[in-house]
C-alpha positions as CSV (number, residue, x, y, z in Angstrom):
1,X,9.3,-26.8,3.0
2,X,6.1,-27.2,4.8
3,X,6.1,-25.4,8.6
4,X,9.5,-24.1,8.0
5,X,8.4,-20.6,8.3
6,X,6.9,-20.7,11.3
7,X,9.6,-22.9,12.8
8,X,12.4,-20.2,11.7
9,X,10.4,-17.7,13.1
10,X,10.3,-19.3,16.4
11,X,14.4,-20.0,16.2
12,X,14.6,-16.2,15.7
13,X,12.0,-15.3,18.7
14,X,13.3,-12.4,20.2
15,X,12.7,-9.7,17.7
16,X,11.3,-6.4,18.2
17,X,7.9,-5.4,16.8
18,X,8.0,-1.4,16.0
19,X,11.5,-1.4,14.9
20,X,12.7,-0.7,18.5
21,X,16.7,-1.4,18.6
22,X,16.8,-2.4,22.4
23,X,15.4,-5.7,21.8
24,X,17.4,-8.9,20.9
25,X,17.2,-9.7,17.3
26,X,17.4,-13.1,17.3
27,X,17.1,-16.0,20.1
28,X,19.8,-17.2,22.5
29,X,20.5,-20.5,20.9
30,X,20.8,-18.6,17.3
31,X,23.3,-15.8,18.9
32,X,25.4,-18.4,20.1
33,X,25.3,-20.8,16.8
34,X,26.5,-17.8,15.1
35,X,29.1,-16.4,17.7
36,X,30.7,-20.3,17.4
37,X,30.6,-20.1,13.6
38,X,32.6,-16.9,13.4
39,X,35.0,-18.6,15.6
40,X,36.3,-20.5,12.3
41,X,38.7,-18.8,10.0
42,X,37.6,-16.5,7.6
43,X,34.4,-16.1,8.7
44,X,33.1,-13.0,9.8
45,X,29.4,-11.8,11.5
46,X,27.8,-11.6,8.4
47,X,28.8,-14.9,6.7
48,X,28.0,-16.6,10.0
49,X,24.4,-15.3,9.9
50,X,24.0,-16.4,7.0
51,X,25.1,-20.3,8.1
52,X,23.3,-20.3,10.5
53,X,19.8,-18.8,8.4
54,X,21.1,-22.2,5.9
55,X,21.1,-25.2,8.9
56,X,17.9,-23.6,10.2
57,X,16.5,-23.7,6.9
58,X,17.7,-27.4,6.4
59,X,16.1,-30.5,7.3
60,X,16.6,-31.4,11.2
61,X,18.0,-34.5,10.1
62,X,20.9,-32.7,7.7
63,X,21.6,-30.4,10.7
64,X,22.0,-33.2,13.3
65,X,24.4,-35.3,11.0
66,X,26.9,-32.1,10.8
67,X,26.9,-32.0,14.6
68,X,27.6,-35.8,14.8
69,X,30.3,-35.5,12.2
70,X,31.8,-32.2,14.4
71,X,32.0,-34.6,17.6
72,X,33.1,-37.8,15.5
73,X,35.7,-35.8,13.9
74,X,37.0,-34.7,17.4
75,X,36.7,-38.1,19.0
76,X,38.2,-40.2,16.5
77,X,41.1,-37.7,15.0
78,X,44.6,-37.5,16.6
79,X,47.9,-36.9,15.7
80,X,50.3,-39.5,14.1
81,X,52.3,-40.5,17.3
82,X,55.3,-40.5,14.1
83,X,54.8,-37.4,12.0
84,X,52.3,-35.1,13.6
85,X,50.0,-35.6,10.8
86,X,46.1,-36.1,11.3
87,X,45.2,-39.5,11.7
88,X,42.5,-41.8,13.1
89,X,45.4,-44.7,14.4
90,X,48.3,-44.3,16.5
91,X,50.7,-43.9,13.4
92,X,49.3,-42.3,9.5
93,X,49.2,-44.2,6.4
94,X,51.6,-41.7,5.0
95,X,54.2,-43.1,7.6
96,X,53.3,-46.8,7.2
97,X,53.4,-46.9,3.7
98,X,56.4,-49.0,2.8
99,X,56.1,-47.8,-0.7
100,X,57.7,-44.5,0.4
101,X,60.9,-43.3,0.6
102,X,61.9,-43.1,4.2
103,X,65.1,-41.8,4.0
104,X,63.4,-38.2,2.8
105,X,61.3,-36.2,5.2
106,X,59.8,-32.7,4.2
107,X,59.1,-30.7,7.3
108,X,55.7,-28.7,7.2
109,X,53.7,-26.2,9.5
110,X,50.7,-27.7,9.4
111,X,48.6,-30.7,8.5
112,X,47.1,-29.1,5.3
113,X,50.0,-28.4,4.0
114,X,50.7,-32.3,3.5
115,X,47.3,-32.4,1.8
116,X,48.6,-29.6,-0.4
117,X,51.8,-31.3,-1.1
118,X,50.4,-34.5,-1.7
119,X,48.2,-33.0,-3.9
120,X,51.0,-32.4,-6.5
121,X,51.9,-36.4,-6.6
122,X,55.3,-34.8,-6.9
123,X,56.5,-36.1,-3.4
124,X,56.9,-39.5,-2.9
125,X,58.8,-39.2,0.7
126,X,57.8,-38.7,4.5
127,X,56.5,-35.6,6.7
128,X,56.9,-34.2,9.2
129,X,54.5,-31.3,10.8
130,X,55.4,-28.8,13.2
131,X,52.5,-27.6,14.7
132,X,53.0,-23.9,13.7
133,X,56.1,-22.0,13.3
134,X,58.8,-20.0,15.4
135,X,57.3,-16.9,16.6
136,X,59.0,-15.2,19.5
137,X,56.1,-12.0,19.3
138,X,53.8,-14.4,19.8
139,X,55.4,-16.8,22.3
140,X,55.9,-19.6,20.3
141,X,59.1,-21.1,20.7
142,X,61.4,-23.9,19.9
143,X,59.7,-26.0,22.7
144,X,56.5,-25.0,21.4
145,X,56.8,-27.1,18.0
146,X,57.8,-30.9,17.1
147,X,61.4,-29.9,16.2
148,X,62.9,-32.3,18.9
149,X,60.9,-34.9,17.4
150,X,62.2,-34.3,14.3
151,X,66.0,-34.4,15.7
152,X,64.9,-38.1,17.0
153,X,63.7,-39.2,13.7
154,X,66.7,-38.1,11.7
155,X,69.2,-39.1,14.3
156,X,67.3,-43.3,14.5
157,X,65.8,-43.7,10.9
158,X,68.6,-43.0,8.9
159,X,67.4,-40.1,6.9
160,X,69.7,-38.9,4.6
161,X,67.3,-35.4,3.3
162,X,65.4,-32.9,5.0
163,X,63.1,-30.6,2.8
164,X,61.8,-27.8,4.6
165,X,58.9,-26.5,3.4
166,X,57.8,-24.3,5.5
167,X,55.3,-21.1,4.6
168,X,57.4,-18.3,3.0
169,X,56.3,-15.9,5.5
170,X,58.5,-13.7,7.9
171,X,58.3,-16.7,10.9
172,X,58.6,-19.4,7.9
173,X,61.3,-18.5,7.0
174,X,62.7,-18.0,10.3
175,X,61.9,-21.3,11.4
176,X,63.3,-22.9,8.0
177,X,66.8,-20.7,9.1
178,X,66.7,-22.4,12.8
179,X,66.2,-25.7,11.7
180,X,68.7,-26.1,8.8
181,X,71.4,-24.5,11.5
182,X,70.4,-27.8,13.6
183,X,70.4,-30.3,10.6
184,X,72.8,-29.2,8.2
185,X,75.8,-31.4,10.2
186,X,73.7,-34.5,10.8
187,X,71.8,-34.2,6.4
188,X,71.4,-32.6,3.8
189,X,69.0,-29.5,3.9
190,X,67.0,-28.4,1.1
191,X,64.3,-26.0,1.0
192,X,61.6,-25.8,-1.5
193,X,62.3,-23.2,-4.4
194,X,60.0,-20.1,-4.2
195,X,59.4,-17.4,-6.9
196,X,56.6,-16.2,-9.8
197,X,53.8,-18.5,-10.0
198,X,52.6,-19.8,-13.2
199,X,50.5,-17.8,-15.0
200,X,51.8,-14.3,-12.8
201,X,52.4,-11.0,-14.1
202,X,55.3,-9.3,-13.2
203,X,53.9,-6.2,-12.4
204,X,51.8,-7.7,-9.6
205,X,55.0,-9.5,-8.2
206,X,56.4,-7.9,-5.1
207,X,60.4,-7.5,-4.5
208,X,61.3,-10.6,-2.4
209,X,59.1,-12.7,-4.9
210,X,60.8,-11.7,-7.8
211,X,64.4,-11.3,-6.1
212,X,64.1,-15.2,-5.4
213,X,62.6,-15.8,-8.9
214,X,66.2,-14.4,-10.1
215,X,67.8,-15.6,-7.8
216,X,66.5,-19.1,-8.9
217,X,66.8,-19.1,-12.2
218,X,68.1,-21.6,-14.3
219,X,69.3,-23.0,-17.6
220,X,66.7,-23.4,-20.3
């Protein structure tokens, strides 16, 4: 791309001629591009250099639409004032969609795992995210997550399942434990089976994965 050299050097002003190391390797407004970068999950100083070296390297027009999609994103997106998932109106499509089955609502963690659920066109009922999970180490407690919410909807909307689906961690499960001691007298609780995933050896499984895989087994 013509003049892109000597604009990228420019954006990485700041280096040291001689190889001296007491210089600043690349410019203020680069540093902090790629300090914000490794701010997002999994990536670390070297993946977010290498981002950043990518945008730079883009056209300016490219570059400015990702920042206008960042601050559309963050203007426009809320929560569903229903089921805590992401949405761009007061309540989701999920929750609006009459086609549904409204009596059902499978409690999740976190938005994406709606978008992994509904990924499996297996699910045909409601959600109902959390915001996290119950984690006393890390101060997150009852109070800190939608379960009161929750409470309302099965005690107004006549819901007669709750799936809960949270992760199969150590503070999934623990949350899954708390909530179906709350529900169990107002619906019926299930919990989403858990054991060797297709396609798994058994060698690679660890103990609690396969003691729930026997523990779930079932006629054939």
């Amino acid at each position: 791309m013509p003049g892109t050299g000597t604009w990228l050097e420019g954006a990485l002003a700041g280096t040291t001629g001689g190889g001296g190391h007491n210089g600043r390797v690349f410019s203020p407004s680069v540093e902090n591009l790629v300090a914000q970068l490794t701010r997002l999950p999994g990536v670390g100083q070297r993946t977010a250099q290498r981002l950043a070296f990518h945008i730079l390297q883009r056209p300016e027009g490219e570059a400015l639409a990702l920042a206008a999609a960042l601050t559309e994103v963050k203007e426009r997106v809320r929560f569903c004032n229903e089921c805590g998932n992401l949405t761009e109106e007061e309540t989701c499509a999920i929750c609006l969609d009459t086609r549904r089955d409204h009596t059902t609502i499978c409690v999740v963690e976190q938005p994406v795992d709606v978008v992994s659920l509904e990924r499996t066109h297996e699910y045909r009922g409601l959600y109902h995210v959390l915001g996290g999970a119950l984690s006393p180490i890390d101060g997150v407690d009852p109070s800190d997550l939608r379960i009161d919410e929750l409470m309302h909807r099965v005690e107004r909307n006549g819901v007669t399942e709750v799936v809960l689906a949270t992760n199969p961690t150590m503070t999934g499960e623990a949350t899954a434990a708390y909530l179906a001691d709350r529900l169990r007298t107002r619906v019926r609780v299930t919990r989403l089976a858990s054991g060797l995933p297709v396609g798994g050896d058994l060698e690679y499984a660890d103990e609690v994965t396969l003691g729930r895989a026997l523990s779930g087994r079932r006629e054939m």
